[in-house]
N, C-alpha and C positions, 0 to 999 in steps of 0.2 A: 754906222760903219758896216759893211758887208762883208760878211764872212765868210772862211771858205765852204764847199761843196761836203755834203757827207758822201763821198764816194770811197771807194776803194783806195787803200793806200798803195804806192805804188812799191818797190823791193827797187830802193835805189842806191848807186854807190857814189859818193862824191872824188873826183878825183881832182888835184891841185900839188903846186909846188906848196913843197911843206915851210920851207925857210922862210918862204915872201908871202906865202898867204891862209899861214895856219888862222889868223884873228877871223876870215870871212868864213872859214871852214867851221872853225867854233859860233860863228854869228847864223851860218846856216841850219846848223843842228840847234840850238836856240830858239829860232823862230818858225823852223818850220818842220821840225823835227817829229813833232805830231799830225804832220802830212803826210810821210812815206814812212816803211820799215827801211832801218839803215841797211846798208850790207859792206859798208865801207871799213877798211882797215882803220881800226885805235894803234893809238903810240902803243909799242909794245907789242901788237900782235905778232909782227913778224921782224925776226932779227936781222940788221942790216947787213950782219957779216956773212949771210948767207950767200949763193954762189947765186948769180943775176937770173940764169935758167933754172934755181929752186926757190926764188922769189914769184919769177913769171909763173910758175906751176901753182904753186900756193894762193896767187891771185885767181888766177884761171880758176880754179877747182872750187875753194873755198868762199870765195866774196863773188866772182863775178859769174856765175856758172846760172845763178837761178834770177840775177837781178835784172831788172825790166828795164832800166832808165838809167843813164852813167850822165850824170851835173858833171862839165869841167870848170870850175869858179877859172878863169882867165884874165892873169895877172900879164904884169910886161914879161916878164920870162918861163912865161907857161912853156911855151912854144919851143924853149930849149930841153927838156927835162924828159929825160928816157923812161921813166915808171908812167908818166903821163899817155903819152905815143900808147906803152904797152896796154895801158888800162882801156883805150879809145880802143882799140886794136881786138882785144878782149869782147870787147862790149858788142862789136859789130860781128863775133862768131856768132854760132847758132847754141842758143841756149837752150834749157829742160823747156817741155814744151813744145819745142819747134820750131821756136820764135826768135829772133835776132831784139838785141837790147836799144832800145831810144838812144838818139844824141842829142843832148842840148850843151851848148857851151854859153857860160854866163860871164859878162865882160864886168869885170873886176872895176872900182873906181881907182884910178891910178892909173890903167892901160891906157895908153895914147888914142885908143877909141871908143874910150866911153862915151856917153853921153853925144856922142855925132850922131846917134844915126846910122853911121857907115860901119863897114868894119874891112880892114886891110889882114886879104890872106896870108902875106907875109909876118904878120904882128900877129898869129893865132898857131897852135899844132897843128901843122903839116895835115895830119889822117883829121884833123876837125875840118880844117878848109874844102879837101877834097871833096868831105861830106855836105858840107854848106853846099858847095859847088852844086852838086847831083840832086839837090834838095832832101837829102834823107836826115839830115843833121838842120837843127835850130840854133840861135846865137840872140841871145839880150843881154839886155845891161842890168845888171843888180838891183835889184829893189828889196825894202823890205817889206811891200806889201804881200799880205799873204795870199791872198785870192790871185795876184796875177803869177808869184811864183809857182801855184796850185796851177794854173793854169797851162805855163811854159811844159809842166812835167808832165802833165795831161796830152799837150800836143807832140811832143819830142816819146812818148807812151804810142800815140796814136799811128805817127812816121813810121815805127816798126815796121807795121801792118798794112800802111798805103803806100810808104815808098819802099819798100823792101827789098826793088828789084834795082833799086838806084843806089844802095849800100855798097861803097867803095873802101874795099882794104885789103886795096891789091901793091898796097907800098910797102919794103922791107921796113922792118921795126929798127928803131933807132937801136945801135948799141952801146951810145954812150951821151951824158949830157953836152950840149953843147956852148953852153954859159953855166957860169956862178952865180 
């Protein structure tokens, strides 16, 4: 069995709908958890009844400000969900350092394009597609292996830095979810 790289861990945040896809989010932190430092929000960090622009701020500031790589695990209705938008959105500002954060978006098993091969921009977040589009953003399917997971966060690390100039997030943030 091949195992992953001793490299650097990366300062990554995972972003996903919580309702339809907390089991992949817990399966990611599981197995590959000793692959990256997390920088991702736990239940409880931040209270929901707070006001949308003191959430966005607490994200910004706190989780996504110094993280390298934002994983969107991508379910069927990622694509609707306003913390998502905000988190991708986040991740493409310019962070400590200098540097703008990785996009990789990882297609969930249950999304109508898994396992194709393909993948349909309408069936992904809006600011993820745009990024596919420009090449500065990456997009695979789930796996549990760990070396190609190692891998995707490594290349979606690397995009920062070589597509940097192709970083698109010139779209208004979502202000509200668009499905249940």
């Amino acid at each position: 069995m091949e195992l992953p790289l001793n490299i650097p861990k990366r300062k990554t945040f995972v972003s996903y709908y919580h309702n339809d896809n907390q089991f992949y989010r817990e399966r990611f932190e599981n197995l590959f958890g000793d692959l990256v430092i997390s920088k991702s929000v736990e239940d409880g960090d931040i209270d929901s009844d707070n006001s949308d622009d003191y959430i966005k701020q607490l994200i910004q500031n706190g989780y996504l400000s110094d993280s390298t790589v934002l994983v969107v695990l991508v379910g069927p209705k990622t694509k609707c969900r306003k913390h998502v938008d905000w988190e991708i959105s986040g991740i493409l500002n310019r962070k400590v350092g200098d540097k703008y954060g990785g996009l990789l978006g990882i297609k969930l098993p249950g999304h109508p394009d898994y396992g194709t091969g393909k993948h349909n921009y309408n069936l992904l977040p809006a600011r993820l597609s745009d990024n596919l589009k420009t090449g500065y953003a990456l997009i695979r399917d789930w796996t549990d292996d760990r070396v190609k997971m190692q891998s995707y966060i490594e290349l979606a690390f690397a995009n920062r830095t070589v597509e940097e100039d192709n970083r698109d997030n010139s779209r208004t943030q979502m202000q509200r979810n668009t499905c249940e």
